[in-house]
C-alpha positions as CSV (number, residue, x, y, z in Angstrom):
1,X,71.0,134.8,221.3
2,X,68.1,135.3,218.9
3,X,69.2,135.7,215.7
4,X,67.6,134.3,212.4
5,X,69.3,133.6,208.8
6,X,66.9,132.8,205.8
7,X,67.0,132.1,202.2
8,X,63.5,132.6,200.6
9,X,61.5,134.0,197.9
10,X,59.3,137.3,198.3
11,X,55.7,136.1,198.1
12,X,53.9,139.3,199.5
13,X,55.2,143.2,200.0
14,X,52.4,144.6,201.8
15,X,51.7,148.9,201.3
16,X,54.7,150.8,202.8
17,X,53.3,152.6,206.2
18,X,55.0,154.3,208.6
19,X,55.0,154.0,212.7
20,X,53.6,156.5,215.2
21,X,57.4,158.0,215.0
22,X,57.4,158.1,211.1
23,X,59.7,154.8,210.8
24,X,58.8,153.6,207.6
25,X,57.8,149.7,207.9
26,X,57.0,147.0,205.3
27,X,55.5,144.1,206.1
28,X,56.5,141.2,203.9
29,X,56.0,137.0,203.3
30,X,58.9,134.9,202.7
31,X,58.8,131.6,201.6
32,X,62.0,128.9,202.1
33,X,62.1,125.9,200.1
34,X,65.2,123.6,201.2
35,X,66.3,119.8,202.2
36,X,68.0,119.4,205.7
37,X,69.7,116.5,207.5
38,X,68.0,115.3,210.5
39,X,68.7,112.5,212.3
40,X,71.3,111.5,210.1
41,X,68.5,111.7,207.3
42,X,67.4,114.4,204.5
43,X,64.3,116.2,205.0
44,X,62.4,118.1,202.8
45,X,61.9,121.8,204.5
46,X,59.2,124.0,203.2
47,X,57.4,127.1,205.6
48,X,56.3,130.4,205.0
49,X,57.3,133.4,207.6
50,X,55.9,136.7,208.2
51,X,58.6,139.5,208.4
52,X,58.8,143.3,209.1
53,X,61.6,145.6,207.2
54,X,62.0,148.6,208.7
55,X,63.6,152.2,208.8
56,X,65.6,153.4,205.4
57,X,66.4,149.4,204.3
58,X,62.4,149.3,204.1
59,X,62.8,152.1,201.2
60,X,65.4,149.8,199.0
61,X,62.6,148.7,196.6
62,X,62.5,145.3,197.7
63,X,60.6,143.0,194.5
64,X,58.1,140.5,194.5
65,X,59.8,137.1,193.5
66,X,63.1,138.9,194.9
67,X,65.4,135.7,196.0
68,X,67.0,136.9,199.2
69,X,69.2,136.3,202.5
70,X,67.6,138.1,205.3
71,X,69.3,138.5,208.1
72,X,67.6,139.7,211.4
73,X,65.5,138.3,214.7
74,X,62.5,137.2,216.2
75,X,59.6,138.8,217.9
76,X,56.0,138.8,218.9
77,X,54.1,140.2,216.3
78,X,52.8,142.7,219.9
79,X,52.4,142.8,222.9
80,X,49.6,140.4,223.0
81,X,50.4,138.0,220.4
82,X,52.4,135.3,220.5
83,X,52.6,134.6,216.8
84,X,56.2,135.4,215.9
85,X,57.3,137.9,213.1
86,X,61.1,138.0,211.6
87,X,62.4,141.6,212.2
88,X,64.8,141.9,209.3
89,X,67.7,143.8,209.4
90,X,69.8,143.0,206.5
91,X,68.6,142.0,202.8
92,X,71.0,140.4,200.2
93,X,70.0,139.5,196.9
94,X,70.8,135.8,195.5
């Protein structure tokens, strides 16, 4: 299964463009801030991920300094990359 679940902050909304089909797609930067138990023991967790929003939920006027769950999966940013990229396919604001 590859599926992803993150709270973060919207630190960068790249210009809307739009795929050699006409998909609109908006590259954005999240940032999570959280503590986690590992090892029995709280961990500070802080990471910043790259994420694509596409089709019509890349129209919804997503903000900068939006707090959001995104919902959605991993994938090689392309074919020769292996840098991964979230592929967000549901946005809730928090």
């Amino acid at each position: 299964m590859n599926k992803l679940e993150l709270q973060a902050e919207v630190v960068l909304i790249e210009p809307l463009r739009y795929t050699p089909a006409g998909i609109p797609l908006l590259s954005v930067g999240l940032r999570h801030v959280s503590e986690q138990i590992e090892a029995g023991m709280k961990r500070k967790v802080e990471c910043e991920v790259n994420a694509v929003v596409l089709g019509d939920l890349a129209l919804k006027g997503l903000k900068l300094g939006a707090h959001i769950r995104a919902t959605g999966f991993l994938a090689k940013r392309s074919l020769k990359s292996t840098q991964l990229v979230m592929h967000i396919n549901h946005i809730e604001n928090i």
